[in-house]
N, C-alpha and C positions, 0 to 999 in steps of 0.2 A: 695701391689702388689705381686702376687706370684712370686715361684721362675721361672716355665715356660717364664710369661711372664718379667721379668726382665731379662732373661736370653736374650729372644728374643727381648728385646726393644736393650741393651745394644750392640748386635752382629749388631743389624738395624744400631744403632748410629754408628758404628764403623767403618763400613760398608763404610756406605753415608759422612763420613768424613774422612776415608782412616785410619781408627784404627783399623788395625786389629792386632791382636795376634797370626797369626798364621801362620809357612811356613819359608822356607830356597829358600836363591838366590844363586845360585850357574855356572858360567859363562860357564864351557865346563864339568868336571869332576867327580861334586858332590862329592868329595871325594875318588872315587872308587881307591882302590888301584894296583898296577901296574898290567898293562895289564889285567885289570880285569874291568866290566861294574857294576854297583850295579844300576838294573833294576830300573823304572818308580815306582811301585811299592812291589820289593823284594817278594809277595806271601806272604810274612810272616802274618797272619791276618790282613783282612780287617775292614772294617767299619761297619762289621754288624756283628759284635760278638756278644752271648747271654752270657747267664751263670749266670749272678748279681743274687743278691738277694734282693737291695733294689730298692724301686722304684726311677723312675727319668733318665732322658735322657740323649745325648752327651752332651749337652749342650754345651756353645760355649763361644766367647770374654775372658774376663779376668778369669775367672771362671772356663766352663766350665760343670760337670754336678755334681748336687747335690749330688748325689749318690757317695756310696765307694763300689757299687758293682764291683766285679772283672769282669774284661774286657774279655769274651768269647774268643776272636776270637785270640785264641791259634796254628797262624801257618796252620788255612786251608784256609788264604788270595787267592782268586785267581791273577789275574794280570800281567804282562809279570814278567820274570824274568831274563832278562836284559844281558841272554848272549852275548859275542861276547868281543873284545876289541878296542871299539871306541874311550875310553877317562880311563886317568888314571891318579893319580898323578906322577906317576915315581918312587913313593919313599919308597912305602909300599913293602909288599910280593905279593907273585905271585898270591892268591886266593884274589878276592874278601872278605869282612870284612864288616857284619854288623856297622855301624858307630855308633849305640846306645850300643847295646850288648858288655861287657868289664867284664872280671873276672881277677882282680887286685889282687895277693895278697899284695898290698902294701894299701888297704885299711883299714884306723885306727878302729879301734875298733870289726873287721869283720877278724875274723880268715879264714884261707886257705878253710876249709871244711863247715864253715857257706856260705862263698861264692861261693865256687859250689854247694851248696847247692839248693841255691835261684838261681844264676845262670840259672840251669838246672829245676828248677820247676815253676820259675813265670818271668823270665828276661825277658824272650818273650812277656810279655803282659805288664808287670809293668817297664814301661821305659819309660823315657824322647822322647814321641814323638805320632804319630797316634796311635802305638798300646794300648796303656794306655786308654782303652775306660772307667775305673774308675777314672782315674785323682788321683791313689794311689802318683804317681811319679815312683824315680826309687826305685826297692827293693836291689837296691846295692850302695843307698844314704845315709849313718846311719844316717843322720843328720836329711836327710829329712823323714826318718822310726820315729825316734825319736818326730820328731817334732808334727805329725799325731796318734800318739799312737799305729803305725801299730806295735814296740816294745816301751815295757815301761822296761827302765833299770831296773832291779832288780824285777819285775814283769811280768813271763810269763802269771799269768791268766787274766790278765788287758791289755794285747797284743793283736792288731785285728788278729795278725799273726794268734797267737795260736786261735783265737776264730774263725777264720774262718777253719783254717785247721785241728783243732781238733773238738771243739765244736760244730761249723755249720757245717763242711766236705764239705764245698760247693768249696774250694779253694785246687788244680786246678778245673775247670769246667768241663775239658775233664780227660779222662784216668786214671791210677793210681791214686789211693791214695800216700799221699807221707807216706813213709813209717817209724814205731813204730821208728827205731834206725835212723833217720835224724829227727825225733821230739822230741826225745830226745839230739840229736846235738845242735836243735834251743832252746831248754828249758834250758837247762846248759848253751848257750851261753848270753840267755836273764837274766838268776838268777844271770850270775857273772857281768852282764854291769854293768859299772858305767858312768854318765852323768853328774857331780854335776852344778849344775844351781846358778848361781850370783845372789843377791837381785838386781834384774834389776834398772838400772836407770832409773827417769823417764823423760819425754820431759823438765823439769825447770832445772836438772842435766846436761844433756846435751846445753840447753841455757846458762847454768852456766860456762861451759868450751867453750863455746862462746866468750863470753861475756870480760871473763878472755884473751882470744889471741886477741879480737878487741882491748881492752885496753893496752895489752903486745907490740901490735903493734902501738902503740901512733900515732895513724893514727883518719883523719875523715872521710877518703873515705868511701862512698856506698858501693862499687867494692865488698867483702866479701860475700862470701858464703859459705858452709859446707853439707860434704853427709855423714851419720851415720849408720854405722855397729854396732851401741851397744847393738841391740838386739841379733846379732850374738853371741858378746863374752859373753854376758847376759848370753845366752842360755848354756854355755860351751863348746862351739866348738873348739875342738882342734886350737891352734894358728897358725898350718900350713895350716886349711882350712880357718882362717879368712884371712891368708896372700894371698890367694889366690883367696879371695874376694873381697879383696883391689888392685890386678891386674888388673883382668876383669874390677872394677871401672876405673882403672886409664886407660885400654885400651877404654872402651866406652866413658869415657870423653874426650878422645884425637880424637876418631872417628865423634866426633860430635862439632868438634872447627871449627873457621872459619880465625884463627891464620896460621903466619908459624912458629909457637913453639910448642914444647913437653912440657906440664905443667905434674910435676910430684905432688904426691897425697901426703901433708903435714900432719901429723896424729899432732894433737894438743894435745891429751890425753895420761896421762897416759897409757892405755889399749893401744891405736893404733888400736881405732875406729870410728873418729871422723876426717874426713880429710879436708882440706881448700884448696880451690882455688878463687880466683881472677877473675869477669866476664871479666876484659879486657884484660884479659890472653888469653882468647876463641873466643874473637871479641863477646862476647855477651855484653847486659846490661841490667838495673832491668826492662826494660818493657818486653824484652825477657823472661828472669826470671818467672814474672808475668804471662804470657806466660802457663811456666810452670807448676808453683804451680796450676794453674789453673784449672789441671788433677790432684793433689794430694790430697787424702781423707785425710790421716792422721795427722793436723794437732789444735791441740787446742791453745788459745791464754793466754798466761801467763799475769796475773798482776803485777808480780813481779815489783819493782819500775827497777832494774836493767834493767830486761826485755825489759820493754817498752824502754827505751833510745836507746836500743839496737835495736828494732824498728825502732825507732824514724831518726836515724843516716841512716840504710841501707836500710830503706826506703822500709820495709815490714815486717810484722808478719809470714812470714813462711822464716827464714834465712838457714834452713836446711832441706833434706828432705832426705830421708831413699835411700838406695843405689840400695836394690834390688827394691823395686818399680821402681827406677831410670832407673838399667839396663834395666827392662821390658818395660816400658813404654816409655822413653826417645828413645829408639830403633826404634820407630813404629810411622808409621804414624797418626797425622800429624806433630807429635813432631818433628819427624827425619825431615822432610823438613824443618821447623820453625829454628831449632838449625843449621842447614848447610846450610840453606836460600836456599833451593834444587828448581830451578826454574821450571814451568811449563810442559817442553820440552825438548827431548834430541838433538833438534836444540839453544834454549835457554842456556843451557847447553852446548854444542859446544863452540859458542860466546864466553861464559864466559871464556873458554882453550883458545882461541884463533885458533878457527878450523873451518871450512866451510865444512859439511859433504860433502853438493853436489857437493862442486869443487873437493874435493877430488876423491870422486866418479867418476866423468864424466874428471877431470884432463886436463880444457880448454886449448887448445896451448900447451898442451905437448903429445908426443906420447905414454907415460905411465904412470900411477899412480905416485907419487911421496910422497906423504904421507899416501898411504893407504898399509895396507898387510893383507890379510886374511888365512883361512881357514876354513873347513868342517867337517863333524863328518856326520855319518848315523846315529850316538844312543848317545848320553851321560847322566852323571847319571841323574838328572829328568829333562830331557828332553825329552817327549815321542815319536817323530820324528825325523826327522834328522834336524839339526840343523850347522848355520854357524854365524862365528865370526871374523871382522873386529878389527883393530887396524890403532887409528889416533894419531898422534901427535901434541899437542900444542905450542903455542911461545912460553914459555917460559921450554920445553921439561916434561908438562904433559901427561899423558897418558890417552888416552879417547878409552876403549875397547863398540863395542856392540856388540851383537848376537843378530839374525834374529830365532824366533822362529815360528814352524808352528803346527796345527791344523792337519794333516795332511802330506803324503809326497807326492801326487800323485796331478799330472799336474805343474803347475806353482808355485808348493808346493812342488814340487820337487828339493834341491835346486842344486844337481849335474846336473840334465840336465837341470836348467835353474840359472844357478851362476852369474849372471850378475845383474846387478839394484842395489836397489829393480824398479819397472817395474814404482813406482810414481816417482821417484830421476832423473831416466835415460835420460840421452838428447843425447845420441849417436843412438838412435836407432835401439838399439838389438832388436834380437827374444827371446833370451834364458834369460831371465831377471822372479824374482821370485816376487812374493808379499805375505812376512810377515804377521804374525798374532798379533806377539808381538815382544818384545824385553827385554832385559836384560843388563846395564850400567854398568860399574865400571870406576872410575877414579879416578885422585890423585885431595886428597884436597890439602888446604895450606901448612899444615905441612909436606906431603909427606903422610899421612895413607890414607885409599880409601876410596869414595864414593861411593854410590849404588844409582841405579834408574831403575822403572818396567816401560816400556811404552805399549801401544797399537799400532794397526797398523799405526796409524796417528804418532806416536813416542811421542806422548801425555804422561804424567806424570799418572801412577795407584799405589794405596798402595798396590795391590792384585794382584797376577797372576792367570791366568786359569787353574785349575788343568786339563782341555783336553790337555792343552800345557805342563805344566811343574808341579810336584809335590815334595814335599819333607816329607818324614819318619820323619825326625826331630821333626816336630811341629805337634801338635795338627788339626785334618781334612787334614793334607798333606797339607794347603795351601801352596804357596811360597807366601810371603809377603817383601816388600823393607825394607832393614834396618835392622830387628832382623836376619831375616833368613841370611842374606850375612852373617854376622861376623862368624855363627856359623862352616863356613866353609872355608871361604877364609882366615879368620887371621890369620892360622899359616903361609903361605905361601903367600898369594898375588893372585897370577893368578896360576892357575893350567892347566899342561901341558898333553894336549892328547895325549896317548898311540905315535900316528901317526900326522903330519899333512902334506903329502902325498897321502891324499884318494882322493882329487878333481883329483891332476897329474893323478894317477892311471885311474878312471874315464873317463878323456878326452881322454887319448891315444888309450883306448879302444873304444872310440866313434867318434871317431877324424871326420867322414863324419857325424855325429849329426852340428856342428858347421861350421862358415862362415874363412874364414883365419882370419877378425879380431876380429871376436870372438873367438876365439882360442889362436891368439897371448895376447889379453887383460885376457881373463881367465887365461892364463899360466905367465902372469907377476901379476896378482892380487893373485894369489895361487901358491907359491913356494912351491917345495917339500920341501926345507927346509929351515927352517928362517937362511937368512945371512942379516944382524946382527940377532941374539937369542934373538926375542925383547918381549917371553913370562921371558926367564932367566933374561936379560935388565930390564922387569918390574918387576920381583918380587924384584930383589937383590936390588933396588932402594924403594919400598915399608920395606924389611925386612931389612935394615941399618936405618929403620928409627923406627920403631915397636922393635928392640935390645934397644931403649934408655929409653922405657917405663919401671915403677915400676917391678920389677921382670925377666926384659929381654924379655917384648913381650911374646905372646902364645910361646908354644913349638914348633921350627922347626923340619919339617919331621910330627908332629903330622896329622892325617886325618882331624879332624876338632876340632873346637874350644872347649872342651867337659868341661872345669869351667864353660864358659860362655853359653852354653847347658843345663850344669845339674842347673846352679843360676836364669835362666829365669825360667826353669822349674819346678825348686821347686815353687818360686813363683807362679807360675799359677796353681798349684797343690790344692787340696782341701786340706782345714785345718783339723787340728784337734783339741783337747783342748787346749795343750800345747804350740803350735805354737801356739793357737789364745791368751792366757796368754801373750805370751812372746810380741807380736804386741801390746798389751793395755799395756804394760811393769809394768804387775803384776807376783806376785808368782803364780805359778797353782795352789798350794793346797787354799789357801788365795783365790786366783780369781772366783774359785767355789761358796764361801758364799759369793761375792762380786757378781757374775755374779745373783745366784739366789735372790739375794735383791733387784737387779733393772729388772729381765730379767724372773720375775715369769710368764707371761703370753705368753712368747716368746722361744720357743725351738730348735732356730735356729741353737745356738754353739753343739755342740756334749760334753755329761758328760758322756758317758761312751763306750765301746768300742762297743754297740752294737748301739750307735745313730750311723747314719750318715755322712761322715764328710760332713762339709762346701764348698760349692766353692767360689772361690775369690770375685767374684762380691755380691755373699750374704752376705760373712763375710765384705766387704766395708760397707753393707749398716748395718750391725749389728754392724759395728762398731762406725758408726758415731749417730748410735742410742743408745747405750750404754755409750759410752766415754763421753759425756754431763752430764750424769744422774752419773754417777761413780766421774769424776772431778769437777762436777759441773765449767763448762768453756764456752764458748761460741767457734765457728769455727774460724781459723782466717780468716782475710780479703783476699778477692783475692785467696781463693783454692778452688778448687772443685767447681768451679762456671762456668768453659767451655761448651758452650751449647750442646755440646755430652752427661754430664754427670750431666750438673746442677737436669735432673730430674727424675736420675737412682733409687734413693730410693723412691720416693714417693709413 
C-alpha cells in the first residue's frame, strides 16, 4: 500500500469512527492571555506553506506527512488575527502569547543562545501544532531533536540541522540565511552534546518486572495492568523530563476513570518506568482493556514459561502498553468515549448529572431560571464567531457547562440579538431565540477531573469539530477534536474566565426597544453582569483541589495551557527518525542498523541517514509490525491491533 494511500485510508477510518488526531477544545478563552484574544487563526502561517525539499504531502491521522521537508509557511498565514478582548484567562500578561512559541532558558541540555537561536530562525514553523507542515516537531524539544536525528550528540555532520541549513541551505525557506557566527553557535553546541543511550530493555524485561510485582503481590486477581516509559529512560532522558512523563500519564489516567478516586501512578521498577494500576480502580475491566489493546501495534507475544502464567492469570497477552501511545491514542475518539463510557448526547449526558437542559431552559412554574446562568462573548480564542456559554448544575453538585457555537453571527446566528432558546428547546415562545451550529461540553466526572464532549446542532455526540466554527493552533490541520484537544488547555485551570461577562447587559440596555418586557426581564436574569455566586471561580477551584492530588501536583496553575502534555502527544505524532525508531523496536541504533538492513533489504522505509526521509507514525506502525516478527521471530499478541479501524491499515 503506498504511503499516500495509507495515509488516506487511515484519516477515512478515523474519521468515520470518530479517531481523530487532531485539534484543541477549548470552552470560552483558548488560552489567550489577560485581556488579550489569540485570534481563530493567529496569521502566523497557513496551510499552504511551500519550501520542502522532499516529496510527500500534509499528510494526516496518526502520522501525518512522509516528508521532513521544512514547512514553508513562515508567518505569511493570512486569517483574522483576533484583536479585541472578548476572552481571557485572567492570569497571564497584558499581550496576547503565542501558546506554542516558548524560549525557556531553563531547557536541559539547550543553552540560552542555542535557544534564541532556533527560537528566532525555525520556532515559527517547527512546533508542536498546524504550523509544522514537516511534522519535524518542536526545534526547542531536545529530546525530540534527538530522537529524529534533526541533532545527533557529538556529530554536527550527521545532524538534518546542519545538513539542511548548511549543506542543502534550503532551511529557512524564506529570508536570510542564518548566519556563519549562529552556525558556528549550533556546531559547538551539537560537538559538545552528550545523550548517553541505556542497552534498552526489551518487552520479556519488562514482562519480567511484571511478572516479579504480580507475584510480590501474592494476589490472583486479573485487575493488573502496567504503562511503560522504558523507552524514555532507555533513551537517556534526563530524569526530570521522564518525571514529567509519568505526570501527564497519571493526569490522563485519572481524566479517563469512571471512579470517584484519584489512582496515583505505582512505578514498580528500579528505573521509575514501569507504572501499575488496578482496572477496578478506574471502573474499567479486561473486556474494556481488550477494548484497548485493540488500537495497540506494539505488541509481540512472549514464550517465556513465566510469561504465559502471567497471561494466563490477567487474562491477556498485552498486560502493558507504552504510555505515549497511551497519552495519544487513549485521548481520542473513540477510546475516549469507551474509557468514560461518554454517552451518545449532551441530553444523554444531562440525565447521567442529574440535569434536565430543557427544564432548565424554559424553568416550568417558576418565574426565572433557577439552575441555569449564562453568558456571551462576540470572539473567543477558536471560536470564529461569537459565541455563548450556559452553566447547569447537577444533584449531586456537578457541573455541566455548554457553549452554543455558530457558523456565522448574522440573523438568528446572532446570539446578542437573539440570546434566548436555542429556538428547538424554547417553549416560552420568544422572538429572539438563536439556532446553534454546534456545541462544546465540559463536565465533572466521578472523581472531580473534567469531561469533554463535541456535539452538533441536534446536540448529537462528534469526535471533530468544524474548523468554519472553531479551530485550534495546537494540533495538526487546526482541527478541534474531543478529548486530546480539551486537556491541552483547560488542565491547568478548569474553566477559563472571559476578560468580561457583562457584554449581553451591555448589549440589551443599548437595545432595550429590540426586545418584549419579558424578554428583557428573562434575558437580564439568564445573563448577569456579574456571577453571584463566581460559579466560573466555584468550578475551577473545585476541579483544581482535585488535579493538586495527582503525581506531581496536577498541571501548573496559572500555566496557559497544558504544554507536557502538548509537547508528549506531539512528539509522538511527529515523524521518526532512526534513533527514535531503534529505540520503539528497543534496539541499540548502531546494532539496529545491521539488524534493520538484514531483514529490511528491500524495504527503505526507516530513514539510515540524514538525507532519507523521516518516517510518519502511521508508516513506522506498519514497518514495525513488519519488521519486529522478522527481528524476534514472535508472533502478534492476541487481541491487538485487530479493531476494525485499523485491523487493515498495513496491508
Amino acid at each position: 500500500m503506498s504511503v499516500a494511500m495509507r495515509v488516506d485510508r487511515l484519516l477515512t477510518a478515523k474519521l468515520a469512527h470518530g479517531v481523530s488526531i487532531a485539534a484543541s477544545f477549548l470552552l470560552v478563552a483558548a488560552c489567550s492571555s489577560n485581556g488579550s484574544l489569540v485570534g481563530g487563526n493567529n496569521g502566523g502561517g497557513n496551510d499552504n506553506g511551500s519550501g520542502g525539499s522532499t516529496a510527500g504531502g500534509r499528510g494526516s491521522g496518526t502520522g501525518g506527512s512522509r516528508s521532513d521537508a521544512g514547512s514553508g509557511g513562515s508567518g505569511s498565514g493570512s486569517g483574522t488575527d483576533g484583536g479585541g478582548t472578548d476572552a481571557g484567562t485572567g492570569t497571564g500578561p497584558d499581550t496576547a502569547l503565542d501558546p506554542i512559541i516558548r524560549v525557556s532558558s531553563a531547557i536541559e541540555g539547550m543553552p540560552d543562545d542555542v535557544a534564541a537561536i532556533l527560537s528566532a530562525r525555525c520556532a515559527s514553523c517547527h512546533t508542536y501544532g498546524q504550523g509544522d507542515l514537516g511534522l519535524w516537531g518542536s526545534v526547542l524539544d531536545l529530546s525530540r531533536l534527538i530522537d529524529a536525528e534533526i541533532v545527533v550528540p557529538g556529530n554536527p555532520s550527521a545532524s538534518r540541522m546542519i545538513d539542511r541549513v548548511v549543506v542543502r541551505g534550503d532551511m529557512p525557506p524564506r529570508g536570510d540565511r542564518v548566519p556563519a557566527s549562529d552556525v558556528t553557535v549550533l556546531k559547538n553546541w551539537i560537538t559538545n552534546l552528550k545523550r548517553p543511550v541505556a542497552l534498552p530493555r526489551s518487552d520479556e524485561d519488562i514482562l519480567d518486572a511484571i511478572s516479579s510485582d504480580v507475584l510480590k503481590a501474592r494476589s490472583l486477581s486479573s485487575d493488573f495492568r502496567y504503562f511503560s516509559l522504558a523507552h524514555f529512560v532507555d533513551q537517556g532522558r534526563p530524569a526530570s523530563e521522564v518525571t514529567r512523563a509519568k505526570n501527564v500519564l497519571a493526569f490522563t489516567v485519572n481524566s479517563l476513570s469512571r471512579r470517584g478516586n484519584i489512582v496515583p501512578m505505582v512505578p514498580i521498577d528500579a528505573q521509575g518506568s514501569i507504572f501499575r494500576i488496578r482496572l477496578s480502580e478506574l471502573g474499567w475491566n479486561n473486556a474494556l482493556w481488550d477494548q484497548l489493546t485493540g488500537f495497540y501495534p506494539y505488541c509481540l507475544a512472549s514464550q517465556v514459561a513465566g510469561h504465559q502464567s502471567l497471561y494466563t492469570q490477567l487474562g491477556t497477552e498485552a498486560p502493558f502498553v507504552r504510555a505515549d501511545w497511551f497519552m495519544d491514542t487513549a485521548t481520542q475518539a473513540p477510546l475516549y468515549d469507551l474509557l468514560i463510557n461518554l454517552p451518545a448526547s449532551v441530553n444523554a449526558l444531562a440525565t447521567q448529572l442529574g440535569v434536565n437542559i430543557a427544564n432548565d431552559i424554559n424553568h416550568p412554574g417558576l418565574a426565572e431560571p433557577d439552575n441555569l446562568v449564562r453568558f456571551a462573548v462576540k470572539r473567543s480564542g477558536v471560536s470564529l464567531h461569537n459565541r455563548m456559554a450556559e452553566r447547569h448544575l447537577g444533584t449531586a453538585g456537578q457541573y455541566l457547562w455548554i457553549s452554543y457555537d455558530f457558523k456565522n453571527g448574522v440573523g438568528n446566528q446572532d446570539v446578542f440579538a437573539n440570546p434566548l432558546g436555542p429556538a428547538v428547546v424554547d417553549q416560552q415562545n420568544f422572538v429572539h431565540t438563536f439556532a446553534n451550529d454546534a456545541g462544546e461540553v465540559i463536565f465533572t466526572l466521578p472523581n472531580g477531573m473534567q469531561g469533554y464532549m463535541l456535539v452538533n446542532a441536534a446536540g448529537q455526540k462528534v469526535a471533530v469539530a468544524d474548523t468554519a466554527i472553531v479551530r485550534d493552533i495546537r494540533r495538526p490541520n487546526g482541527v478541534v477534536a474531543n478529548g486530546i484537544s480539551c486537556f491541552g488547555c483547560h488542565a491547568p485551570g478548569g474553566m477559563i474566565r472571559p476578560v468580561s461577562t457583562d457584554q449581553m447587559q451591555s448589549y440589551i440596555r443599548s437595545h432595550i426597544a429590540d426586545f418584549s418586557n419579558r424578554e428583557f426581564n428573562e434575558i437580564s436574569a439568564l445573563y448577569p453582569a456579574v456571577l453571584s455566586p463566581d460559579v466560573l471561580k466555584a468550578d475551577s477551584n473545585r476541579y483544581r483541589s482535585v488535579a493538586d492530588i495527582l503525581d506531581g501536583g496536577g498541571p501548573d496553575r496559572g500555566a496557559l495551557e497544558y504544554l507536557p502534555f502538548v509537547a508528549l502527544v506531539g512528539e509522538y505524532e511527529s515523524n521518526l527518525g532512526f534513533r527514535g525508531a531503534a529505540a520503539e523496536f528497543n534496539q541499540d541504533p548502531v546494532e539496529f542498523k545491521s539488524t534493520v538492513l538484514a531483514n529490511d533489504a528491500d524495504n527503505r522505509t526507516l530513514p539510515r541517514s540524514p538525507a532519507d526521509p523521516l518516517i510518519s507514525r502511521v508508516d513506522f506502525v506498519c514497518a514495525w509490525r513488519d519488521l519486529a516478527v522478522k527481528i524476534e521471530a514472535k508472533q502478534f499478541c492476541a487481541k491487538t491491533f485487530d479493531a476494525a479501524t485499523v485491523r487493515g491499515l498495513c496491508q
